[in-house]
C-alpha positions as CSV (number, residue, x, y, z in Angstrom):
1,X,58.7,-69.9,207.5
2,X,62.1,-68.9,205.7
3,X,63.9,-71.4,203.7
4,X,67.3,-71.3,206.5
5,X,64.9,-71.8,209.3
6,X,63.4,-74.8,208.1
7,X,66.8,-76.0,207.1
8,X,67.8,-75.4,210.9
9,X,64.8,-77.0,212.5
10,X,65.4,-80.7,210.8
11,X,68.0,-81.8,213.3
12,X,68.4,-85.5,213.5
13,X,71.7,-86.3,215.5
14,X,73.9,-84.0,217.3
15,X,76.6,-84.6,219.3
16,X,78.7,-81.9,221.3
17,X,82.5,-81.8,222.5
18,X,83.1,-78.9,225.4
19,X,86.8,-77.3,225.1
20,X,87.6,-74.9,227.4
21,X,86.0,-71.7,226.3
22,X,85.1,-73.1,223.0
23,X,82.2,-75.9,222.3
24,X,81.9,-77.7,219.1
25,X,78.6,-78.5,217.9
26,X,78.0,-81.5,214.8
27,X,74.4,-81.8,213.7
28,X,73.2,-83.2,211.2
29,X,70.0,-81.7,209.7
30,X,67.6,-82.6,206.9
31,X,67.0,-80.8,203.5
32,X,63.0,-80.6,202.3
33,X,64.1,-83.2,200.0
34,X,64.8,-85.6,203.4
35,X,68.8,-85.4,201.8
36,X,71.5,-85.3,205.2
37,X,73.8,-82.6,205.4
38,X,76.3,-82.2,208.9
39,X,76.9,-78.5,210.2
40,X,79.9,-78.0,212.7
41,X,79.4,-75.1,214.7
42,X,82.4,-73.6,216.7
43,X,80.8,-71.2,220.0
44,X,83.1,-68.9,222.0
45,X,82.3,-67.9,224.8
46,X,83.6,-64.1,225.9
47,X,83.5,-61.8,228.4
48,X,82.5,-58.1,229.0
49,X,84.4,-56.3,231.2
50,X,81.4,-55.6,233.4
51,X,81.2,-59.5,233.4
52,X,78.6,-59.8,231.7
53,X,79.3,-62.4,228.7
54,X,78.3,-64.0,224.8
55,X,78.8,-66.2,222.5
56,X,80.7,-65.2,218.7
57,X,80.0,-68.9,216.5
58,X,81.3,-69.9,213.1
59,X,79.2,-72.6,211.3
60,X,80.3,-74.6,208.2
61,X,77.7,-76.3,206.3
62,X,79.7,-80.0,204.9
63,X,77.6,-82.1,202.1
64,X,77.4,-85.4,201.2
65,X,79.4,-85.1,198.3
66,X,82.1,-83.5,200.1
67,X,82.7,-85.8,203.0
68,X,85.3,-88.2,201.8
69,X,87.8,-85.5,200.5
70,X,87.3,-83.6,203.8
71,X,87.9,-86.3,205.6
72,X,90.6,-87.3,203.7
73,X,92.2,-83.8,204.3
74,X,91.2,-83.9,207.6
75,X,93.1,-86.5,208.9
76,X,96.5,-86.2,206.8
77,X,96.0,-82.7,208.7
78,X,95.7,-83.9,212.2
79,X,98.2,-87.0,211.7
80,X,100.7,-84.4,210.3
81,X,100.2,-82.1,213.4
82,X,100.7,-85.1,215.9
83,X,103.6,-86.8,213.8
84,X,105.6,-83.2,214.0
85,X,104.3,-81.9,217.2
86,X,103.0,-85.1,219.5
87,X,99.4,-85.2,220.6
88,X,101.0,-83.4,224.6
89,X,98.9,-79.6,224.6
90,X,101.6,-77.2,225.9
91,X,99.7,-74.3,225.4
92,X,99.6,-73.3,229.2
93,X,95.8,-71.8,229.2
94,X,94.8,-76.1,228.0
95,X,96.7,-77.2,231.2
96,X,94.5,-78.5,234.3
97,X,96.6,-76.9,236.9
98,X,96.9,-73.7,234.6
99,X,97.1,-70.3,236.9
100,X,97.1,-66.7,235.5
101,X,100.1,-65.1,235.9
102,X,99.1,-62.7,238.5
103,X,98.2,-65.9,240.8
104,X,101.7,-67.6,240.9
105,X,103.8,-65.7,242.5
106,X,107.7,-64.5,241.0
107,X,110.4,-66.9,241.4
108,X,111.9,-63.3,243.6
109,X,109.2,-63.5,245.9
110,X,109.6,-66.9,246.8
111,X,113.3,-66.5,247.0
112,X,112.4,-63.5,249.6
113,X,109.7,-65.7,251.7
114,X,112.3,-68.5,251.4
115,X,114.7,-66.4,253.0
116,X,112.4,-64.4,255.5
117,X,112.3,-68.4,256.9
118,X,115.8,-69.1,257.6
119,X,116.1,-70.2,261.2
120,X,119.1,-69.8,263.4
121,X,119.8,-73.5,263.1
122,X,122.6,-74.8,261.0
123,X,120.3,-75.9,258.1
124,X,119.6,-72.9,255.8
125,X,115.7,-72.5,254.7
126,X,118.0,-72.7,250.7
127,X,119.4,-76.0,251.9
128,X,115.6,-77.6,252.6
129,X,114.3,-76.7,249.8
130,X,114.4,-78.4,245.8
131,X,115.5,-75.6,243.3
132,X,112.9,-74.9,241.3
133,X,112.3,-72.8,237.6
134,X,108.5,-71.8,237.7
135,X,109.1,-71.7,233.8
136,X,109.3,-74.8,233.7
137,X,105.9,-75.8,235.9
């Protein structure tokens, strides 16, 4: 057996964290010497147009010797991020209610159903309902 596949076989604790389209994989594998070494492993998942779909992943190999400075780095990185930007994701695609464009419809086409409803009554369809900016939701 090759050297890297015996490497990759030694697995001894894994954990995995699911992100969307992404899936992060920490494992932490055994040398020949019985020496711990933790691989992170980033998957993405695509799609081909005719729907079928795979996976591009990214591995970095982190050493014993290396772990304190990394994770030194690691979280003045992170605890810069939240201290400038707040922990709140505002990317629109991390949102749980998140719908593509093409499935909310244009503040102008609400405007025009909003209108279509007007009754003959003295309270205007405009007058029942809050103002919103889609932009903002």
């Amino acid at each position: 057996m090759h050297n890297n596949e015996m490497m990759e076989k030694e697995e001894i604790f894994s954990k995995v964290l699911r992100a969307g389209r992404r899936t992060y994989f920490f494992d932490v594998r055994a040398t020949k010497a019985d020496d711990y070494y933790l691989t992170i492993t980033e998957s993405k998942k695509f799609t081909n147009d005719d729907g079928s779909f795979h996976y591009k992943k990214h591995k970095i190999y982190l050493y014993k010797e290396d772990f304190n400075e990394f994770n030194e780095i690691l979280k003045e990185m992170t605890d810069y991020i939240i201290n400038e930007k707040g922990d709140e994701v505002i990317s629109e695609r991390h949102q749980k209610d998140f719908k593509k464009e093409y499935d909310t419809p244009k503040p102008e086409a609400v405007k025009a159903v909003v209108s279509a409803e007007t009754t003959d009554n003295s309270t205007t369809a405009e007058s029942r309902f809050t103002d919103v900016d889609f932009d903002d939701i």
